[in-house]
Biopython code that builds the backbone (N, CA, C, O; Angstrom):
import numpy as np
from Bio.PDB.StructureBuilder import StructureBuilder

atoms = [
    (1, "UNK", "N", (0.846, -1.171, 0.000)),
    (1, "UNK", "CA", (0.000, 0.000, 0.000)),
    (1, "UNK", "C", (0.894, 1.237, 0.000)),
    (1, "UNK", "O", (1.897, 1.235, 0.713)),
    (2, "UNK", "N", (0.503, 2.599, -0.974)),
    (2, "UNK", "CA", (1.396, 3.484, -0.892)),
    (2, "UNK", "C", (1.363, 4.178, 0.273)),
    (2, "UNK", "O", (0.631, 3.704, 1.141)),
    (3, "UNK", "N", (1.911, 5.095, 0.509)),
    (3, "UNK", "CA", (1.709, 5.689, 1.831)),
    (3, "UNK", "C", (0.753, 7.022, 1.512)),
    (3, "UNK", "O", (0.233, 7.673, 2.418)),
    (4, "UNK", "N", (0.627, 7.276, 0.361)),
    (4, "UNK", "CA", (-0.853, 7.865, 0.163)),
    (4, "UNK", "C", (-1.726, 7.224, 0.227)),
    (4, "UNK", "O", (-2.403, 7.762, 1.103)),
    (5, "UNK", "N", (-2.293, 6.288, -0.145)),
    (5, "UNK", "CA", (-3.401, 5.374, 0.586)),
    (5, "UNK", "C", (-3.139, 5.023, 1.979)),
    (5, "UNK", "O", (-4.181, 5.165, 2.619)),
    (6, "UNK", "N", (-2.330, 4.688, 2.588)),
    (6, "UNK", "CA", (-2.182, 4.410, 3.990)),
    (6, "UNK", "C", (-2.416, 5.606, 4.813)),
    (6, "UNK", "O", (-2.674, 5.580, 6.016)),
    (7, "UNK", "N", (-2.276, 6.967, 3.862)),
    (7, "UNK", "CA", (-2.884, 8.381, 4.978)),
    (7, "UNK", "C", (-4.565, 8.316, 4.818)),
    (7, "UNK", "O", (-5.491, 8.286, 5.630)),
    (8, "UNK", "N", (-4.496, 8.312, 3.713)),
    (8, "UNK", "CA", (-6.230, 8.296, 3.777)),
    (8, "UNK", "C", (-6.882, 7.046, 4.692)),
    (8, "UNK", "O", (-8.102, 7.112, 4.843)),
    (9, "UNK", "N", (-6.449, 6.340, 5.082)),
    (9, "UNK", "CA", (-7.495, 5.209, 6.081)),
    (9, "UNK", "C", (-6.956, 5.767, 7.338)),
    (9, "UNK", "O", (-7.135, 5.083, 8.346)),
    (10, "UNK", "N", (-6.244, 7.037, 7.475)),
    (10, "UNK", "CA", (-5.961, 6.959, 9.020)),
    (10, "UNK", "C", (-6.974, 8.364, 9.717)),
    (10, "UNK", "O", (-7.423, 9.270, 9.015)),
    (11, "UNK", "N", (-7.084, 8.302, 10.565)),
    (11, "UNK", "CA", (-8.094, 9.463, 10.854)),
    (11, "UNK", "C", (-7.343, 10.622, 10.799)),
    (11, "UNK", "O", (-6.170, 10.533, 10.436)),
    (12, "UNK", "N", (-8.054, 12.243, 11.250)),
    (12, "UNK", "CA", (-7.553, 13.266, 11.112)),
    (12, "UNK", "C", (-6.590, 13.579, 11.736)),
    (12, "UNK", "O", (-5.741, 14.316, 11.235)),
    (13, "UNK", "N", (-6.479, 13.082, 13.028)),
    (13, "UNK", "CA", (-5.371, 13.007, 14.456)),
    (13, "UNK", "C", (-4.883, 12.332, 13.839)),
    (13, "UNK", "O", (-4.523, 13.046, 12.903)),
    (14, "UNK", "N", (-4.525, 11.258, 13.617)),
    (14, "UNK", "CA", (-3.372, 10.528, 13.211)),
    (14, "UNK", "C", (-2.603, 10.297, 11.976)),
    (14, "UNK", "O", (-1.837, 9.355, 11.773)),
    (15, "UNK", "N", (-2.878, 11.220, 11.210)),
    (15, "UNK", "CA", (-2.358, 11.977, 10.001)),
    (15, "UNK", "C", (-1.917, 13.296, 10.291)),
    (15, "UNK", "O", (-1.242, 13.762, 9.373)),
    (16, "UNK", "N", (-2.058, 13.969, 11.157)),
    (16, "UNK", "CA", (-1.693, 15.177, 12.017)),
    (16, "UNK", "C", (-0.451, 14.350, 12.620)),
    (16, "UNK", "O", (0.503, 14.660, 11.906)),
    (17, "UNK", "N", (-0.139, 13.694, 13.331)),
    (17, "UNK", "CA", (0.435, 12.960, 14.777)),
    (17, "UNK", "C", (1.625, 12.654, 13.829)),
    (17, "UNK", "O", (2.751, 13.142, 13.925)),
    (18, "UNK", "N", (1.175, 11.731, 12.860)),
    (18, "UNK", "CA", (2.470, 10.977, 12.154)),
    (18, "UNK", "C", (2.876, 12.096, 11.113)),
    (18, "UNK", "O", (3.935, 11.784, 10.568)),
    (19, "UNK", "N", (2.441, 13.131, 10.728)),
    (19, "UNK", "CA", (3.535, 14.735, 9.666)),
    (19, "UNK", "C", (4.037, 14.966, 10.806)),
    (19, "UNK", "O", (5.231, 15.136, 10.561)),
    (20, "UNK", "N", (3.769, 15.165, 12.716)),
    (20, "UNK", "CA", (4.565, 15.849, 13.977)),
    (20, "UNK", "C", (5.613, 15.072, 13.585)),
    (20, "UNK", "O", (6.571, 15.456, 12.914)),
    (21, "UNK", "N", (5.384, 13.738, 14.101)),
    (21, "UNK", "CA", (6.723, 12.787, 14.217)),
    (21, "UNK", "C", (7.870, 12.840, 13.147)),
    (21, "UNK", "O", (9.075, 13.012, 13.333)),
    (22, "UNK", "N", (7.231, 12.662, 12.065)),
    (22, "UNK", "CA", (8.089, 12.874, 10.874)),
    (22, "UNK", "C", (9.097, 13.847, 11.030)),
    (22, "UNK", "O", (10.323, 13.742, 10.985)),
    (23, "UNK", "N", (7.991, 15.293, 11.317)),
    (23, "UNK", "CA", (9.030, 16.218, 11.124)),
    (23, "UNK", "C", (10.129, 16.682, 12.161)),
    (23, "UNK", "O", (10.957, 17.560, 11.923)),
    (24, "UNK", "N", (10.014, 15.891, 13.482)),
    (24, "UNK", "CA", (10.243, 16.359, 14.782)),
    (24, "UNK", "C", (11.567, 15.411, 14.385)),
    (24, "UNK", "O", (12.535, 16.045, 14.804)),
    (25, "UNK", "N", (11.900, 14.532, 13.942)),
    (25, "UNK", "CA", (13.145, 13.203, 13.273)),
    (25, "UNK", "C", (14.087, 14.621, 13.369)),
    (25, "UNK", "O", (15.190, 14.314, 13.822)),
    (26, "UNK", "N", (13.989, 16.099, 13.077)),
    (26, "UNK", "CA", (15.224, 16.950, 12.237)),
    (26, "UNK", "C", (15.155, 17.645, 13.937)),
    (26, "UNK", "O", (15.815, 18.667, 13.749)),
    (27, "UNK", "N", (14.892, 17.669, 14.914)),
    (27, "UNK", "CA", (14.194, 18.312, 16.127)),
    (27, "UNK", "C", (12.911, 18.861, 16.217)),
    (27, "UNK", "O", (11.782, 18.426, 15.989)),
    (28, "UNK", "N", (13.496, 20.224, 16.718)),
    (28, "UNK", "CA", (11.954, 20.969, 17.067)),
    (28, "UNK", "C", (11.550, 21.805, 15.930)),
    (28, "UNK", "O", (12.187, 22.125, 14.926)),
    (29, "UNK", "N", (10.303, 22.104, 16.317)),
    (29, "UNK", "CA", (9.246, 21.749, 15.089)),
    (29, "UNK", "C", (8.890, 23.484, 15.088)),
    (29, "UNK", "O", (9.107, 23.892, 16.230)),
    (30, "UNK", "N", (8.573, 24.248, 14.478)),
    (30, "UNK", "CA", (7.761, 25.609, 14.443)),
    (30, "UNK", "C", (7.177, 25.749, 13.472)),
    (30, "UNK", "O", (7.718, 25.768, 12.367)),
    (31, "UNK", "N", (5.730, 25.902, 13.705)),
    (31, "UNK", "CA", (4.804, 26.342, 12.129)),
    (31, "UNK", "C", (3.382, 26.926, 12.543)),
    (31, "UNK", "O", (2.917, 27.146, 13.661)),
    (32, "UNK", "N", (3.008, 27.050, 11.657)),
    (32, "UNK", "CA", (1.333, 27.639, 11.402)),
    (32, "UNK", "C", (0.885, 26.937, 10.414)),
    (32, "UNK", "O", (1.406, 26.723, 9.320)),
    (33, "UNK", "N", (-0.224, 26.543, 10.894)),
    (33, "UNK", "CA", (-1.265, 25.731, 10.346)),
    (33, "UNK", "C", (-1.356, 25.792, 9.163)),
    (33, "UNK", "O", (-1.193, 24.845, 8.393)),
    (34, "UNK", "N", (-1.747, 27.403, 8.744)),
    (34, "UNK", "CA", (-1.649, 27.449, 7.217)),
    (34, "UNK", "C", (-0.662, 26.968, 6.424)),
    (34, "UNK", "O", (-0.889, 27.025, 5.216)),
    (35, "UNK", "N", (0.106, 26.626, 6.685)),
    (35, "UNK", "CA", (1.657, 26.738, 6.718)),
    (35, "UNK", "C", (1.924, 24.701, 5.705)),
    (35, "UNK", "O", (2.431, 24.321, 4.650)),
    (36, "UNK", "N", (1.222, 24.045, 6.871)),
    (36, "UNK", "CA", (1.378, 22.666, 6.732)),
    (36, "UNK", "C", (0.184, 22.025, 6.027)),
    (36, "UNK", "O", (0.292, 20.961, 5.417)),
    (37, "UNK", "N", (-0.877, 22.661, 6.124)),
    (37, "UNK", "CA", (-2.351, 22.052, 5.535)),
    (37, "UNK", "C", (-2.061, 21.887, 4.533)),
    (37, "UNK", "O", (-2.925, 22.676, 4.149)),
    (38, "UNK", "N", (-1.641, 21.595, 3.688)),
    (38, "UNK", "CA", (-1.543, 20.840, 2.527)),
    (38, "UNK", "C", (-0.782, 19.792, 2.366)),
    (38, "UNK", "O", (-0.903, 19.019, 1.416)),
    (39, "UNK", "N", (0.124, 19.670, 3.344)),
    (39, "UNK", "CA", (1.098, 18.632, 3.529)),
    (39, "UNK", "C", (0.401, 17.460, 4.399)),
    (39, "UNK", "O", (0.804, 16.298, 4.453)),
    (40, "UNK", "N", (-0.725, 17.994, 5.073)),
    (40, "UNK", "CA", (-1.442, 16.702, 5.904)),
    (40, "UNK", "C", (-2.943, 17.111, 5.250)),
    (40, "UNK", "O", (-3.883, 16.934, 6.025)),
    (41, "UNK", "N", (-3.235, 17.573, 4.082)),
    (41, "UNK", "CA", (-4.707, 17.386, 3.815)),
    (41, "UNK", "C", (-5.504, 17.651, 4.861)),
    (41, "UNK", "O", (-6.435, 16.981, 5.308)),
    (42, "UNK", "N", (-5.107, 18.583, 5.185)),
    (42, "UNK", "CA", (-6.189, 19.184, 6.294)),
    (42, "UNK", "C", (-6.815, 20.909, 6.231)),
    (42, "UNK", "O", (-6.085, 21.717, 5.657)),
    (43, "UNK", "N", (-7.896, 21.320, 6.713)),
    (43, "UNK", "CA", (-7.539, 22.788, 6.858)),
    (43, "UNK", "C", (-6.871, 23.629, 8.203)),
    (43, "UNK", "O", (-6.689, 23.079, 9.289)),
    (44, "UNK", "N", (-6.625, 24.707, 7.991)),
    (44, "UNK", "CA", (-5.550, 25.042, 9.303)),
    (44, "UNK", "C", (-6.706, 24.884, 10.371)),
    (44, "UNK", "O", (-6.496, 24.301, 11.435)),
    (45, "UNK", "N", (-7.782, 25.360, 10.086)),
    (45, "UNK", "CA", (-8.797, 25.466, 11.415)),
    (45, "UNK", "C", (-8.945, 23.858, 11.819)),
    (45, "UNK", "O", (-9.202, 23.763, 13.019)),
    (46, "UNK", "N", (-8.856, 22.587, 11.164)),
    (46, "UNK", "CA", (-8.950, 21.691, 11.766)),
    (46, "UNK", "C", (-7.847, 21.489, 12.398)),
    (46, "UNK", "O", (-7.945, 21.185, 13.587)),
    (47, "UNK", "N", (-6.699, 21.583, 11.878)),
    (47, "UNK", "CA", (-5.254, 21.360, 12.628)),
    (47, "UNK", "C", (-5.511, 22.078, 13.967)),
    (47, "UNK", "O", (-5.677, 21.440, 15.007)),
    (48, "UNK", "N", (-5.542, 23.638, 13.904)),
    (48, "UNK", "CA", (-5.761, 24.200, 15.086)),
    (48, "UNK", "C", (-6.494, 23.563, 16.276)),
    (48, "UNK", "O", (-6.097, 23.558, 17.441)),
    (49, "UNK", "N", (-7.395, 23.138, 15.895)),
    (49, "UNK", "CA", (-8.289, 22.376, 16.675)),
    (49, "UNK", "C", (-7.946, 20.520, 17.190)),
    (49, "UNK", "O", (-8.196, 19.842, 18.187)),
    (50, "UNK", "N", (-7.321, 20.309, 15.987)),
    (50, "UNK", "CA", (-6.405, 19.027, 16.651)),
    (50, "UNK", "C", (-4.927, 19.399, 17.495)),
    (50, "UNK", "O", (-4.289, 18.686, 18.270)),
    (51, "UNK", "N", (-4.780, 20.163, 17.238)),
    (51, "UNK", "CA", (-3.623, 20.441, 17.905)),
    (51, "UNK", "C", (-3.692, 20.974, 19.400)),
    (51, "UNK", "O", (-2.565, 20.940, 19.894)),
    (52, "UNK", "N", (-4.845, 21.551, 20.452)),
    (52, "UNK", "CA", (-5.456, 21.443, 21.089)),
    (52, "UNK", "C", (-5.746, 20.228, 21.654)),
    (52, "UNK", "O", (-5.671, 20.195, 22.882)),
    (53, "UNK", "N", (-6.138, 18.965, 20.938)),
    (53, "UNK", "CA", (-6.504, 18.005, 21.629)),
    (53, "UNK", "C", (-5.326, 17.134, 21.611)),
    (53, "UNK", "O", (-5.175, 16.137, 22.317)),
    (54, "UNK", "N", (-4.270, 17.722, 20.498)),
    (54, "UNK", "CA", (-2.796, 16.632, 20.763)),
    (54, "UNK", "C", (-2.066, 16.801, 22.038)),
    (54, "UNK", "O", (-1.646, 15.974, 22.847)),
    (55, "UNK", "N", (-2.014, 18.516, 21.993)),
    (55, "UNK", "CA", (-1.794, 18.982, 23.350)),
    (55, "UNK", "C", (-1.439, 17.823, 24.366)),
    (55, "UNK", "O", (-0.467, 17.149, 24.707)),
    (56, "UNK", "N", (-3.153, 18.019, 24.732)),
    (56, "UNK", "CA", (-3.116, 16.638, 26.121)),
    (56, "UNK", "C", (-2.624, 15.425, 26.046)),
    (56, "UNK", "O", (-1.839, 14.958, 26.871)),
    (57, "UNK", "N", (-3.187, 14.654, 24.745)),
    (57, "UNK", "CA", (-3.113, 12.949, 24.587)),
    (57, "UNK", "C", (-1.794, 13.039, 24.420)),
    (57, "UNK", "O", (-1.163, 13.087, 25.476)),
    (58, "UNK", "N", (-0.837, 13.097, 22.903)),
    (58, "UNK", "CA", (0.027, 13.251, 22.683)),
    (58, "UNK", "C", (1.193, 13.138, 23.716)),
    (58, "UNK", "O", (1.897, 14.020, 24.208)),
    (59, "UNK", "N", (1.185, 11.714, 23.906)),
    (59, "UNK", "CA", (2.887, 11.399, 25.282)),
    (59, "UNK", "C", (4.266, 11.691, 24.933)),
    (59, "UNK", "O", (5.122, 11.959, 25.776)),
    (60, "UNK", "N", (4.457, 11.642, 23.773)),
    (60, "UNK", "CA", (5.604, 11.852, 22.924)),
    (60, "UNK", "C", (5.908, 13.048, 22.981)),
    (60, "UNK", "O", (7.089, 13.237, 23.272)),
    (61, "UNK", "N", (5.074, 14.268, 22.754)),
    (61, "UNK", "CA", (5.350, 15.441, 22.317)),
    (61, "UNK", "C", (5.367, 16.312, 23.111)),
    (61, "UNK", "O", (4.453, 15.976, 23.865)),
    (62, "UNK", "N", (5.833, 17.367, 23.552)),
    (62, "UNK", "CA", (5.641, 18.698, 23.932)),
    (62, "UNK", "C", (5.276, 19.712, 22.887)),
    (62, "UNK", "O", (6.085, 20.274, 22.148)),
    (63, "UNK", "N", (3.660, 19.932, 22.903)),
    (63, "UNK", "CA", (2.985, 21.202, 21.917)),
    (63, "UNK", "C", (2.936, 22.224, 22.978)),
    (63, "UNK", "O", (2.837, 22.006, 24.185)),
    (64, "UNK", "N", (3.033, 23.588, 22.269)),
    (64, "UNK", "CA", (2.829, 24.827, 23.119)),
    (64, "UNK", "C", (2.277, 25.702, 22.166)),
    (64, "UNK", "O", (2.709, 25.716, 21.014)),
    (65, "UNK", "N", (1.267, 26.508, 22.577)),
    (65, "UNK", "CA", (1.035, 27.846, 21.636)),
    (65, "UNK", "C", (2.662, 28.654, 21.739)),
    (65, "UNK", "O", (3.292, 28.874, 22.774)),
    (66, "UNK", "N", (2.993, 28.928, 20.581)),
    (66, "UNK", "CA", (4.727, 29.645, 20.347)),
    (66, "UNK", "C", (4.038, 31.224, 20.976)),
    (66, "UNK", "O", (4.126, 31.708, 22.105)),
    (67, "UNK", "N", (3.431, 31.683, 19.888)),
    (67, "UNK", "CA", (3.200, 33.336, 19.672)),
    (67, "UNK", "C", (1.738, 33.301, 18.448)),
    (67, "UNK", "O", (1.403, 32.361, 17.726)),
    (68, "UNK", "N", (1.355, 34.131, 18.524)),
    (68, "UNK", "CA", (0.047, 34.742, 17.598)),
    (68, "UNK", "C", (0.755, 35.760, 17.160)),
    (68, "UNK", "O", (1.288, 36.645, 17.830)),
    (69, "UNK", "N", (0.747, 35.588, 15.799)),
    (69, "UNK", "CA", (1.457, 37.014, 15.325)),
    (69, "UNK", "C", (0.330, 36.636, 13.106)),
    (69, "UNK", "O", (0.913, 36.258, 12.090)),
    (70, "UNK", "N", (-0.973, 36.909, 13.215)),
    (70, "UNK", "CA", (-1.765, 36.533, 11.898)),
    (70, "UNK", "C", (-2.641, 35.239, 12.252)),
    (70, "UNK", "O", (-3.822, 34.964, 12.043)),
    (71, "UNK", "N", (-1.549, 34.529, 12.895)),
    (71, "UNK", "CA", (-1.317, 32.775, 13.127)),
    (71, "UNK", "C", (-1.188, 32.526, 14.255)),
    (71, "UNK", "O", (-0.310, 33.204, 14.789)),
    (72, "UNK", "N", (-1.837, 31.620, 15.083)),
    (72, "UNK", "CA", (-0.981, 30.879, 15.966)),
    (72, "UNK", "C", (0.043, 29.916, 15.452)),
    (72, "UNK", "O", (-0.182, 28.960, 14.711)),
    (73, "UNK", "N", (1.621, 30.428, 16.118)),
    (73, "UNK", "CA", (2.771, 29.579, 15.641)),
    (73, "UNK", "C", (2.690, 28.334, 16.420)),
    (73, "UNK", "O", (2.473, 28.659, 17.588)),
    (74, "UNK", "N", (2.774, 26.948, 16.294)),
    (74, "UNK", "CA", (2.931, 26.157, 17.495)),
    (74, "UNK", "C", (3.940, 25.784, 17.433)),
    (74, "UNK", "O", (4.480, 26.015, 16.351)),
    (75, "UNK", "N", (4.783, 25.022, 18.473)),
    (75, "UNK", "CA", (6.050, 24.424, 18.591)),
    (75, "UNK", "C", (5.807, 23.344, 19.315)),
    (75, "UNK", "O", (5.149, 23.302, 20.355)),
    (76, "UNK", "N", (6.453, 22.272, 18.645)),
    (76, "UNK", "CA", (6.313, 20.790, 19.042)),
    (76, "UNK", "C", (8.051, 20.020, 19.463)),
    (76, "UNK", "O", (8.946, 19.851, 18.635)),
    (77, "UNK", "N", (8.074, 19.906, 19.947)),
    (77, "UNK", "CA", (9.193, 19.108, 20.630)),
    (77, "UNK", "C", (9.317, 17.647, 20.962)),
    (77, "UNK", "O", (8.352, 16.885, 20.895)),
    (78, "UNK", "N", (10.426, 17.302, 21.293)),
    (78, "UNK", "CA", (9.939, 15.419, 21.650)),
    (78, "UNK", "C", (10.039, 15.653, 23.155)),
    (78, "UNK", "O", (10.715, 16.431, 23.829)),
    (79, "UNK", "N", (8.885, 14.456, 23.537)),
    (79, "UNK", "CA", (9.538, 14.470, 25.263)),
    (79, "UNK", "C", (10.928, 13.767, 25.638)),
    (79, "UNK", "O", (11.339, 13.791, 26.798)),
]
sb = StructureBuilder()
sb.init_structure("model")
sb.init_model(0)
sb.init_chain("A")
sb.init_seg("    ")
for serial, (resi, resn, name, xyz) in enumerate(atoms, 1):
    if name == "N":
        sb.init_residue(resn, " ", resi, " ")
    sb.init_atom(name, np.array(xyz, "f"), 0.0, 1.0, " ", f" {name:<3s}", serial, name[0])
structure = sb.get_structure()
């Protein structure tokens, strides 16, 4: 299975979760939603809103609101 078909059977969180991980492989992470929604097929307002709930679940990661500056920037880290 390509790994474009393998994103589409995964839900919205976990197509969010696995672009974090990916990109977190180089370290820490800084972006805006708008920024990545196309890279996880999402819109920023859903990211925004998953990213909120990765917040909590998310054991791996340290998410933080960065700064609002247009955007909320977030920054993701590994634990």
């Amino acid at each position: 299975m390509s790994t474009t078909q393998q994103s589409q059977h995964l839900s919205k969180q976990e197509r969010l979760e696995q672009y974090l991980r990916e990109q977190l492989e180089d370290g820490e992470l800084y972006f805006k939603s708008k920024f990545i929604a196309e890279d996880v097929g999402l819109s920023p307002k859903e990211i925004g809103a998953l990213m909120v709930k990765l917040k909590d679940s998310a054991t791996d990661m340290n998410i933080e609101k960065w700064s609002y500056t247009s955007a909320t920037t977030w920054r993701v880290t590994q634990s």
